[in-house]
DOROMAR-333549 format. One record per residue (C-alpha): residue number from 1; residue in three letters; chain; y, x, z. Coordinates in steps of 0.001 Angstrom, whole numbers, plus 500000, padded with zeros to 6 digits. Layout:
<recs>
+-----+------+-----+--------+--------+--------+
| seq | type | mol |  north |   east |     up |
+-----+------+-----+--------+--------+--------+
| NUM |  ALA |   A |      Y |      X |      Z |
...
+-----+------+-----+--------+--------+--------+
</recs>
This chain:
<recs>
+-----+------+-----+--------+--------+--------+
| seq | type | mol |  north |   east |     up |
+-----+------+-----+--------+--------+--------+
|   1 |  UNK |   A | 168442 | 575816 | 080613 |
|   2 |  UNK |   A | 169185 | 576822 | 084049 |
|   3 |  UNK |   A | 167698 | 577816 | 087553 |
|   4 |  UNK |   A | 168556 | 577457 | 091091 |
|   5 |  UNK |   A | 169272 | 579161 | 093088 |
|   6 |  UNK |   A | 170534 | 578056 | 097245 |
|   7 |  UNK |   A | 171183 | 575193 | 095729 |
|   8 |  UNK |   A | 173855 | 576438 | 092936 |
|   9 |  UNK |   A | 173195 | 576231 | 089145 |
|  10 |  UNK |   A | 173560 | 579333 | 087668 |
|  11 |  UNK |   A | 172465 | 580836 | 084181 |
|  12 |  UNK |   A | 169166 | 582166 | 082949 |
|  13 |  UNK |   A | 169002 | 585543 | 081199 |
|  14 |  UNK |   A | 167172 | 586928 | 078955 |
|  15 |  UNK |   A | 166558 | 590547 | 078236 |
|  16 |  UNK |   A | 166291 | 591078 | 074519 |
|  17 |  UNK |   A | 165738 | 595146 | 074652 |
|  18 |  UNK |   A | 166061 | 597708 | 077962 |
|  19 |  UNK |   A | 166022 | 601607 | 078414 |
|  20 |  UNK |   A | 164419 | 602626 | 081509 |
|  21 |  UNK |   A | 165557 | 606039 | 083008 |
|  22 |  UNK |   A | 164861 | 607963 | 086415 |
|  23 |  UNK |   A | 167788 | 606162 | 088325 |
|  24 |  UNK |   A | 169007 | 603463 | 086217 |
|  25 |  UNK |   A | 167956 | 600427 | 084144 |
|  26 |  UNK |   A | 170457 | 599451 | 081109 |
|  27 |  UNK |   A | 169700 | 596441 | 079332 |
|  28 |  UNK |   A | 171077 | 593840 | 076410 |
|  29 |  UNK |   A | 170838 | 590562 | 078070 |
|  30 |  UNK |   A | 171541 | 587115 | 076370 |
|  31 |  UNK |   A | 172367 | 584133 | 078911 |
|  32 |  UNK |   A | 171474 | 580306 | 077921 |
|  33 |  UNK |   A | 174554 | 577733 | 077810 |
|  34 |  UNK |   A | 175195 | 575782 | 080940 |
|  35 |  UNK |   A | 176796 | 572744 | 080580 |
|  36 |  UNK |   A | 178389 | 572439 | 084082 |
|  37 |  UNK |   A | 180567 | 574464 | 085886 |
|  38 |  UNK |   A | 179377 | 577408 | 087922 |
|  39 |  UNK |   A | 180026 | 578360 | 091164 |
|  40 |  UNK |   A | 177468 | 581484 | 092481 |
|  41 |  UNK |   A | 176827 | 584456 | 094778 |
|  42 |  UNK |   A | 175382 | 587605 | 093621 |
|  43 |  UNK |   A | 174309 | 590241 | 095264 |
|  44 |  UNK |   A | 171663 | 593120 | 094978 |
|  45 |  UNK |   A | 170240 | 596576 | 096257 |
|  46 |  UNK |   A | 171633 | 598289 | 093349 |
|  47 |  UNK |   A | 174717 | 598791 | 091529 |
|  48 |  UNK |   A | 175865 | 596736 | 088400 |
|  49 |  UNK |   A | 178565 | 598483 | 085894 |
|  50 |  UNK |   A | 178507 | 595611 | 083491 |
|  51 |  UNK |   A | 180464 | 594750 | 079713 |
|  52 |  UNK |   A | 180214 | 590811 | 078506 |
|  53 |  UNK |   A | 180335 | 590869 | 074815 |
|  54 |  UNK |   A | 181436 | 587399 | 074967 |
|  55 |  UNK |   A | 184706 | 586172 | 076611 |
|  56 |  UNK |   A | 185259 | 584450 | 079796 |
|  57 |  UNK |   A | 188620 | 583415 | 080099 |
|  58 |  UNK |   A | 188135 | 581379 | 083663 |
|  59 |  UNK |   A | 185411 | 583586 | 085192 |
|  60 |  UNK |   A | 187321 | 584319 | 088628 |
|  61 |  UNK |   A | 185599 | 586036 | 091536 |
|  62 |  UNK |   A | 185755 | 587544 | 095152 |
|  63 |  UNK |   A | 184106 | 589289 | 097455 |
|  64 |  UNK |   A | 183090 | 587706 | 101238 |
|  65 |  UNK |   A | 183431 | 591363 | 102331 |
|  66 |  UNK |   A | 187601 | 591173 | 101352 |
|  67 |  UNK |   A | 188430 | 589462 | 104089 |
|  68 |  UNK |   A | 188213 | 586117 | 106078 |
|  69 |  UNK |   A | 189783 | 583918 | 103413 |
|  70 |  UNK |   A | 189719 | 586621 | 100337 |
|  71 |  UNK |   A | 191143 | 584836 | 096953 |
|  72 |  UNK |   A | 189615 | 584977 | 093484 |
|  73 |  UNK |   A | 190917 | 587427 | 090713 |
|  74 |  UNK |   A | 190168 | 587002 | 087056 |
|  75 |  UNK |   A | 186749 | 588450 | 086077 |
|  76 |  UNK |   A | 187494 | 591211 | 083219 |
|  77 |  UNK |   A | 184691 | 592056 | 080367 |
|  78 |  UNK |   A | 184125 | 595135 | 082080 |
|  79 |  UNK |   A | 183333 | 595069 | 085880 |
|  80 |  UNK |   A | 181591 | 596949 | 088736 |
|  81 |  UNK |   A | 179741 | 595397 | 091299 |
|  82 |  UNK |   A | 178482 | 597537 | 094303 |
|  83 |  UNK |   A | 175136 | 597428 | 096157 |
|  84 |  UNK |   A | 175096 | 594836 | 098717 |
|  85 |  UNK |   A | 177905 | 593287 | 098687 |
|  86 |  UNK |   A | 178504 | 589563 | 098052 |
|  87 |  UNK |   A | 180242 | 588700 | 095114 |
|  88 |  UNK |   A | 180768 | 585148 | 094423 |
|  89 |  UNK |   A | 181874 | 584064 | 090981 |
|  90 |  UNK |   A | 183316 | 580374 | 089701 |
|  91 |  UNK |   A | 184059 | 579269 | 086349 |
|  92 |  UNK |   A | 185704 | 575884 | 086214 |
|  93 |  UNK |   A | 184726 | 575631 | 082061 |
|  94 |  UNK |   A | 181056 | 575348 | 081051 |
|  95 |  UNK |   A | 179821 | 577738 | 078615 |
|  96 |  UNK |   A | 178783 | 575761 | 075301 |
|  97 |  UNK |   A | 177114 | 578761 | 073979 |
|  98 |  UNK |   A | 174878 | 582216 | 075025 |
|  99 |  UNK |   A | 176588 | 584754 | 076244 |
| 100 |  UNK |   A | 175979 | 588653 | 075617 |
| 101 |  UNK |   A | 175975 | 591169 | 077997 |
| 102 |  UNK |   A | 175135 | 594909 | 078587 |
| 103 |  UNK |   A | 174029 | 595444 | 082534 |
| 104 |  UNK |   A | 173871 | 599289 | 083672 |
| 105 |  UNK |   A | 171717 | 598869 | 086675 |
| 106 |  UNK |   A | 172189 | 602113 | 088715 |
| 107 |  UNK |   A | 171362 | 603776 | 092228 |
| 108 |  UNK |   A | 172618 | 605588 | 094456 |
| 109 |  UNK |   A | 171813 | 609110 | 093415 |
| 110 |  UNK |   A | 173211 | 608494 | 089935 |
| 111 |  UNK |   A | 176869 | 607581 | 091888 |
| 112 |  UNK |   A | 176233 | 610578 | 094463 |
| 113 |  UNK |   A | 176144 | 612904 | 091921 |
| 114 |  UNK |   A | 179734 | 612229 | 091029 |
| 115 |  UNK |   A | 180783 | 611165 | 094804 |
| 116 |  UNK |   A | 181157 | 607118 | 093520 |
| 117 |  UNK |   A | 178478 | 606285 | 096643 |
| 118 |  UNK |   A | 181481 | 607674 | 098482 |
| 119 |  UNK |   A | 184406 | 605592 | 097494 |
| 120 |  UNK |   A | 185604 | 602742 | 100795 |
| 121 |  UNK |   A | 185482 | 599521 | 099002 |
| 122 |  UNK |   A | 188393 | 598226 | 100468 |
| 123 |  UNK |   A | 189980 | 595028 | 099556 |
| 124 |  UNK |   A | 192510 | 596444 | 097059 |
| 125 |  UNK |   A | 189129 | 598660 | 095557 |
| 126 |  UNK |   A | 186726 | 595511 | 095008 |
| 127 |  UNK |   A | 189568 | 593694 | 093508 |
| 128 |  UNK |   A | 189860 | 596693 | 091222 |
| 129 |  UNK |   A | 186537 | 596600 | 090654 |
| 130 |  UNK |   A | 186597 | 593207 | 089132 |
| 131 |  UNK |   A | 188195 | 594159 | 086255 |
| 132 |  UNK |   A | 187903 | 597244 | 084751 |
| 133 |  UNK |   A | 190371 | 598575 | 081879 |
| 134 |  UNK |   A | 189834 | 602517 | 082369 |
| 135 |  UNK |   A | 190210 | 604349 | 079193 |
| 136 |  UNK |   A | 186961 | 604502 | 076874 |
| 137 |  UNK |   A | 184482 | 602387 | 078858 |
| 138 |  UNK |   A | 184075 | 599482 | 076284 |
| 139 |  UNK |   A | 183124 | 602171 | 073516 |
| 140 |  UNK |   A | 180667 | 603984 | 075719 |
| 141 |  UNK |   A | 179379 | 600400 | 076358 |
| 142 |  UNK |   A | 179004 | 599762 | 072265 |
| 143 |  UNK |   A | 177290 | 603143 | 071829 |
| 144 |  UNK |   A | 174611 | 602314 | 074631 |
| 145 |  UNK |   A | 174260 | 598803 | 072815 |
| 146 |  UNK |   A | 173698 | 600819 | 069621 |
| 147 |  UNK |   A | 171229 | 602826 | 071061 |
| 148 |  UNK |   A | 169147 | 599831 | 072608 |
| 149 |  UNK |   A | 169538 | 597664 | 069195 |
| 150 |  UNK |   A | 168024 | 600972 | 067324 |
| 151 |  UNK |   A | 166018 | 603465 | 069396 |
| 152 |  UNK |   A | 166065 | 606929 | 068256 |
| 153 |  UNK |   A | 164510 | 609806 | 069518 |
| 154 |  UNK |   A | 167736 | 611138 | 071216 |
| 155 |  UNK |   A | 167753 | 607662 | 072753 |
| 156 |  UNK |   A | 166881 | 607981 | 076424 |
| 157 |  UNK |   A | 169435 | 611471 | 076397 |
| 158 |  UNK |   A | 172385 | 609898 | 074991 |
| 159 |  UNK |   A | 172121 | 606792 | 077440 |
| 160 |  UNK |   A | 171750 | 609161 | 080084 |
| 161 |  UNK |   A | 174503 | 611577 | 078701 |
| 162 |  UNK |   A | 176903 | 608376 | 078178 |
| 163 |  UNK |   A | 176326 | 606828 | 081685 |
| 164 |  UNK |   A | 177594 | 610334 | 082698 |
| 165 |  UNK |   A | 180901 | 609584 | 081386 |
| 166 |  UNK |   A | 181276 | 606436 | 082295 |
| 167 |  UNK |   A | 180770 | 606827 | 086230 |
| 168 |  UNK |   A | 182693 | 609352 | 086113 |
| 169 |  UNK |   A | 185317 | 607258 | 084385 |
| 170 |  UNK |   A | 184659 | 604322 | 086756 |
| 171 |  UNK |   A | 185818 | 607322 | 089596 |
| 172 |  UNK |   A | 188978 | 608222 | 088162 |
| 173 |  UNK |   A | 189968 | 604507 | 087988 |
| 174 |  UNK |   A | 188697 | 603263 | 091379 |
| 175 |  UNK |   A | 190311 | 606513 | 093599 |
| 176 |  UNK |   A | 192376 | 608783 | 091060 |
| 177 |  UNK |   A | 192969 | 610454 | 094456 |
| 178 |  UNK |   A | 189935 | 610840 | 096041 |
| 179 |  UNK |   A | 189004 | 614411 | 095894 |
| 180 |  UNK |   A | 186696 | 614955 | 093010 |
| 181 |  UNK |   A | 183671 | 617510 | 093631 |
| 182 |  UNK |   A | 182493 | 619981 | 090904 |
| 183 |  UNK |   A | 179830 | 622435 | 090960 |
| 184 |  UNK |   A | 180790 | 626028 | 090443 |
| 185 |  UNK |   A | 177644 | 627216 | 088822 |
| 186 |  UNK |   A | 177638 | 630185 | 086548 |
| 187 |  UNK |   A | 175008 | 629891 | 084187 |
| 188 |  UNK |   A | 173188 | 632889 | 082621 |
| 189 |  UNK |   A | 170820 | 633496 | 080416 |
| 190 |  UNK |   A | 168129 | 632517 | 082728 |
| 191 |  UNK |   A | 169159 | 629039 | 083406 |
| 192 |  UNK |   A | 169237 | 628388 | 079518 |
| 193 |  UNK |   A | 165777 | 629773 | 079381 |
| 194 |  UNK |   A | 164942 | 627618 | 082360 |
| 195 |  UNK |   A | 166085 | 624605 | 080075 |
| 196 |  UNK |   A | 164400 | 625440 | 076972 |
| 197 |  UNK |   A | 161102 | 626019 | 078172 |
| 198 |  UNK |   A | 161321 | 622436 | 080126 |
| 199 |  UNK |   A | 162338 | 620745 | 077530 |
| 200 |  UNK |   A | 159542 | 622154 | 074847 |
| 201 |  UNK |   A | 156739 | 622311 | 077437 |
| 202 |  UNK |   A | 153940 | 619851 | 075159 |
| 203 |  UNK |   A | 152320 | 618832 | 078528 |
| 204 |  UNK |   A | 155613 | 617358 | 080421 |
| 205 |  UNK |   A | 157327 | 614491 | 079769 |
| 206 |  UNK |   A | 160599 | 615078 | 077756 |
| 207 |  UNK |   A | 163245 | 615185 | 080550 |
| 208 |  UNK |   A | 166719 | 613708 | 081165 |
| 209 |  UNK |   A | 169904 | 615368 | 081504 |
| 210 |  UNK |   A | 170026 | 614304 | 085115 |
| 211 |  UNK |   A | 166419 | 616101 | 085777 |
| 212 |  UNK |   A | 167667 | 619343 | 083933 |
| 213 |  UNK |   A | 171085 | 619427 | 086108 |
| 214 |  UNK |   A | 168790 | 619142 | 089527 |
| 215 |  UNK |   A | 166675 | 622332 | 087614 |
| 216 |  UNK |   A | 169407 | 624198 | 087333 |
| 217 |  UNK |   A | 171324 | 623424 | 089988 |
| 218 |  UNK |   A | 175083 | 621518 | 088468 |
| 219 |  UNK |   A | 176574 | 618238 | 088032 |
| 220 |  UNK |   A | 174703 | 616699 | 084603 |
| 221 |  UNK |   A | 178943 | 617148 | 083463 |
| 222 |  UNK |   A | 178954 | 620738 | 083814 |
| 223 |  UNK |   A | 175863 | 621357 | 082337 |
| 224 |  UNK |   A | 176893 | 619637 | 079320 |
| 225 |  UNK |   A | 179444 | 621210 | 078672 |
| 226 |  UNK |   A | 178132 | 624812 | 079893 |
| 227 |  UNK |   A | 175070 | 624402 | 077245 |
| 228 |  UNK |   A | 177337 | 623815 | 074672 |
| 229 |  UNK |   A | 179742 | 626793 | 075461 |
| 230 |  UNK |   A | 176793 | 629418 | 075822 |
| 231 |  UNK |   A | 174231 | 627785 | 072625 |
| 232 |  UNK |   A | 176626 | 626235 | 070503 |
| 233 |  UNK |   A | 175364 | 623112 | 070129 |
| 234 |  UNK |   A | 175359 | 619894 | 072153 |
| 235 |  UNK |   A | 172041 | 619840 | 075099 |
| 236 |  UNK |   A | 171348 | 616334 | 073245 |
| 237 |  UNK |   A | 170870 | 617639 | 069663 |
| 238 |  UNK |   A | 168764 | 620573 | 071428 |
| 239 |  UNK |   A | 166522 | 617664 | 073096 |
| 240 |  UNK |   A | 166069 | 615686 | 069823 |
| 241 |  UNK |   A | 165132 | 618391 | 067880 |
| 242 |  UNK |   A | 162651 | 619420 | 070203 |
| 243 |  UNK |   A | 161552 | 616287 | 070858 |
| 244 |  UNK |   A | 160839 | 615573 | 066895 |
| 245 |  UNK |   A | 159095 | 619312 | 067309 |
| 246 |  UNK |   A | 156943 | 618113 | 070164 |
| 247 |  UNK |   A | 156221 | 615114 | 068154 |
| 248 |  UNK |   A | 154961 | 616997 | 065124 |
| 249 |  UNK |   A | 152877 | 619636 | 067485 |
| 250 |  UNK |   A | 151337 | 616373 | 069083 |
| 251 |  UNK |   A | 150662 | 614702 | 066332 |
| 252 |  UNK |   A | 148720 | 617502 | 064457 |
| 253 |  UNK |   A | 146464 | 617334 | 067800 |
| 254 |  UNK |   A | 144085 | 614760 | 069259 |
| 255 |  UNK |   A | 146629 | 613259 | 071694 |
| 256 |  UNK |   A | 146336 | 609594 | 071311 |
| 257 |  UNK |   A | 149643 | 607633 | 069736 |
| 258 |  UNK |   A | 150103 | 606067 | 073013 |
| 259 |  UNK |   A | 149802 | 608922 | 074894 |
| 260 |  UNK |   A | 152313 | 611349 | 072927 |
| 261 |  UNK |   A | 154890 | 608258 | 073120 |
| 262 |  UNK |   A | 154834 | 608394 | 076828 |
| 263 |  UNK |   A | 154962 | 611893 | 077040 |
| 264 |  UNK |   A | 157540 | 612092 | 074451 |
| 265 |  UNK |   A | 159655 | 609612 | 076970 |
| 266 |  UNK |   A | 159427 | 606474 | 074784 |
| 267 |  UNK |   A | 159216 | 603195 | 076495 |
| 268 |  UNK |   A | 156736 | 601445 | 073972 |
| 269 |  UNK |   A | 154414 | 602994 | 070639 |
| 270 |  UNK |   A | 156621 | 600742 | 068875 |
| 271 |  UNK |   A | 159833 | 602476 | 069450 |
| 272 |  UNK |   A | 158478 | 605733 | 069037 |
| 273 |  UNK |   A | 157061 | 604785 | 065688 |
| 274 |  UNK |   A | 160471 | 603420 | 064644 |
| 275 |  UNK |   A | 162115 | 606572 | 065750 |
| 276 |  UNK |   A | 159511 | 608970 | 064249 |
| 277 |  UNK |   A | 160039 | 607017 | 060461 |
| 278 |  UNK |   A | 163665 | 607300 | 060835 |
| 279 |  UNK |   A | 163235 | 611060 | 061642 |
| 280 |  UNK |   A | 160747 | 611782 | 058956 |
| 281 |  UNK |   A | 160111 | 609065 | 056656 |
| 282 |  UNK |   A | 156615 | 608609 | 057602 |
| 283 |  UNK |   A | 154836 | 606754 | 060524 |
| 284 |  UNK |   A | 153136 | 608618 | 062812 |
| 285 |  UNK |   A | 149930 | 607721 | 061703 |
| 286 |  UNK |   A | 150925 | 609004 | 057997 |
| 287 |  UNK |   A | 151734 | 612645 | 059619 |
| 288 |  UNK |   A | 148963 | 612937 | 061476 |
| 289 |  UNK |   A | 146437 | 612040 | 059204 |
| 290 |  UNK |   A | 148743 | 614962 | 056622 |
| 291 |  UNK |   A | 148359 | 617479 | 059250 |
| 292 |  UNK |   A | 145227 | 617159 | 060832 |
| 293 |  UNK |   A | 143177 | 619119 | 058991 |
| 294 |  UNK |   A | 145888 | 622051 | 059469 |
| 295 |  UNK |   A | 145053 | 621580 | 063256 |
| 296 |  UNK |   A | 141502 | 621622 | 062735 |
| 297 |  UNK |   A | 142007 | 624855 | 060572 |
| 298 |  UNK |   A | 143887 | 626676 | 063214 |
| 299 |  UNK |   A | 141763 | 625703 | 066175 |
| 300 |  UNK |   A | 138771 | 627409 | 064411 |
+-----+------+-----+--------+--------+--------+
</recs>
């Protein structure tokens, strides 16, 4: 029910469904009871912007780098724990049942973009840090637990959209005066061609809103909201619809289902079949053996 670890007891986790994206790993995690009080260090090489489902009214933690003698502070649903640093956590009540969690594993470059990489973690910051109550971060939370629960093909985009928003929340509440820096990019009409022909190219993988921002050359923010002021329409319905496009195009064509759901930016043919029904109301197999022969046809 539970592993050691230098010596301590701590819980074992489970990952019941994950999203993989260029600089991040977000996952649903479910962790076994313990029946004995806990009393760990954590630490890793990334970042962890974290939401327990479940409560923990005595989780209290601190940091080794807070001090000589730091003191615990309560452990909120919603916490941030920077790469590196030592976080040890203590819970004087054993946890009689699982516990649910969603874990944003991020790196560097995804914090750089927005200038998190450079907050100081002082003392006052890591206590912060510990409990987070900025604004809308539970709901972004739910919405990325939604997505992993049931895949779609706008999946991967709106994870990557919604992790956006909630570093850049996690900012504003760890240094509201830390000087914030934008890009001040003037898009034209090239740099929504630039986008459009990425995103429907049939031999690249579908990209992410972070890959299109480095393309054109803003903060994935701006270009957000710069897409939508010059199209429109939101850069994540643009992506799902031409995602479902590439699918169909694919699919008519002797790609292999495995192949296309790669390509396509799915992390299993599973997924991608769930998505595609949801989309259509036919499997992928269904399609292609519908439009095949109009392949053949045109190919001749």
């Amino acid at each position: 029910m539970a592993a050691l670890w230098e010596g301590l007891v701590i819980p074992v986790k489970n990952i019941d469904s994950e999203l993989k994206l260029r600089d991040a790993e977000i996952s649903l995690n479910t962790t076994l009871p313990v029946l004995e009080p806990l009393d760990v260090t954590y630490t890793s090489e990334r970042h962890l912007f974290a939401m327990n489902l479940s409560t923990l009214t005595d989780a209290r933690g601190r940091y080794f780098e807070m001090g000589d003698k730091p003191e615990f502070s309560p452990v909120g649903s919603v916490f941030f724990r920077p790469a590196k640093l030592h976080l040890n956590v203590r819970r004087q009540q054993p946890s009689g049942r699982p516990a649910r969690a969603v874990h944003c594993i991020l790196d560097d470059r995804r914090l750089q973009a927005l200038n998190v990489a450079g907050i100081t973690w002082t003392e006052q910051t890591l206590q912060a840090a510990l409990d987070i109550r900025a604004g809308h971060l539970r709901t972004y939370f739910m919405r990325i637990m939604a997505e992993l629960q049931q895949p779609s093909f706008a999946s991967s985009v709106i994870v990557d959209a919604v992790l956006t928003l909630m570093v850049s929340e996690l900012l504003g509440y760890l240094a509201p005066q830390q000087a914030k820096h934008q890009a001040t990019f003037l898009a034209g009409d090239g740099m929504v061609r630039t986008i459009r022909d990425r995103v429907c190219d049939l031999q690249a993988i579908t990209p992410t809103v972070a890959e299109l921002s480095e393309l054109c050359g803003v903060s994935d923010r701006h270009l957000l909201r710069l897409f939508r002021e010059r199209e429109g329409t939101s850069l994540i319905e643009f992506i799902r619809q031409a995602r479902l496009q590439k699918a169909m195009e694919l699919l008519a064509g002797p790609s292999r289902l495995k192949e296309i759901a790669y390509r396509l930016g799915f992390q299993s043919h599973a997924s991608f079949t769930t998505a595609f029904g949801r989309e259509t109301g036919m499997s992928p197999a269904q399609y292609r053996r519908a439009h095949r022969t109009t392949y053949i046809a045109t190919r001749h």
